[in-house]
N, C-alpha and C positions, 0 to 999 in steps of 0.2 A: 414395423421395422423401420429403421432411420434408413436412407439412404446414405449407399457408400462409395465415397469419391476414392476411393485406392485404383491410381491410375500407375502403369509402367509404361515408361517412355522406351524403348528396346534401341541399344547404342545398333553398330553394323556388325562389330564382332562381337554382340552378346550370346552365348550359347542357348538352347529353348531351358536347361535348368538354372542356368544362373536369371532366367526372364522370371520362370516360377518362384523362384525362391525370393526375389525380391517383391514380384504378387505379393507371395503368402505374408512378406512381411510387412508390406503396405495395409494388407489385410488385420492383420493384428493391431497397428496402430491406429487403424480405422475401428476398432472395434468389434469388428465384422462375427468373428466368432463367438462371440459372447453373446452379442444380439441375437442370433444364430440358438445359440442354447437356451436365451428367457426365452423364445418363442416357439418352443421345442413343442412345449405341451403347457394346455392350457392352466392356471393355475388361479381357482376362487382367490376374492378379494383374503377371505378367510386361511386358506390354508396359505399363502402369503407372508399375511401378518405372522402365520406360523411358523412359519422357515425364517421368518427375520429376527423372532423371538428366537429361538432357539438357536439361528449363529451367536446372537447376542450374551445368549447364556453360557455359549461353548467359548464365545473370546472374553467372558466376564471369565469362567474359570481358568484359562490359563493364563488371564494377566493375575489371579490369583495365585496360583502356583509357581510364577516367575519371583512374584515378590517373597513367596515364603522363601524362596532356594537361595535369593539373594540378602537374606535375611538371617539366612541360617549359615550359608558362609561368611559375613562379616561376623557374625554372635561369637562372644570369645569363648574360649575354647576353656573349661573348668576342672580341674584335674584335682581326685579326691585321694588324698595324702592315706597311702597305703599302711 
């Protein structure tokens, strides 16, 4: 795990939630939670590659289906003479 500099400086009239609340979001831009979650459980080099594939396949299909939707509302509209 990287180490995490999210430090809060606490004014005199900071309340203990507005101290936490500005942690937690020290914390987030630190990345803290994230590192937090790869290191949740261990994960082979293999099953990895696994899950990388497969966001890959899941953000290849829906840059897929963006492009057909925007494709199909520009496509002109063909009206067959009654």
């Amino acid at each position: 795990m990287k180490p995490c500099n999210a430090v809060v400086h606490i004014d005199g009239g900071m309340t203990i939630d507005a101290a936490l609340k500005k942690l937690k979001r020290s914390c987030d831009k630190a990345g803290l939670h994230a590192d937090v979650r790869r290191h949740e459980h261990y994960l082979k080099p293999s099953e990895r590659e696994a899950h990388k594939r497969a966001r890959a396949r899941k953000r290849r299909e829906r840059s897929a289906e963006r492009v057909a939707e925007a494709q199909e509302r520009t496509a002109p509209r063909v009206r067959l003479a009654a």
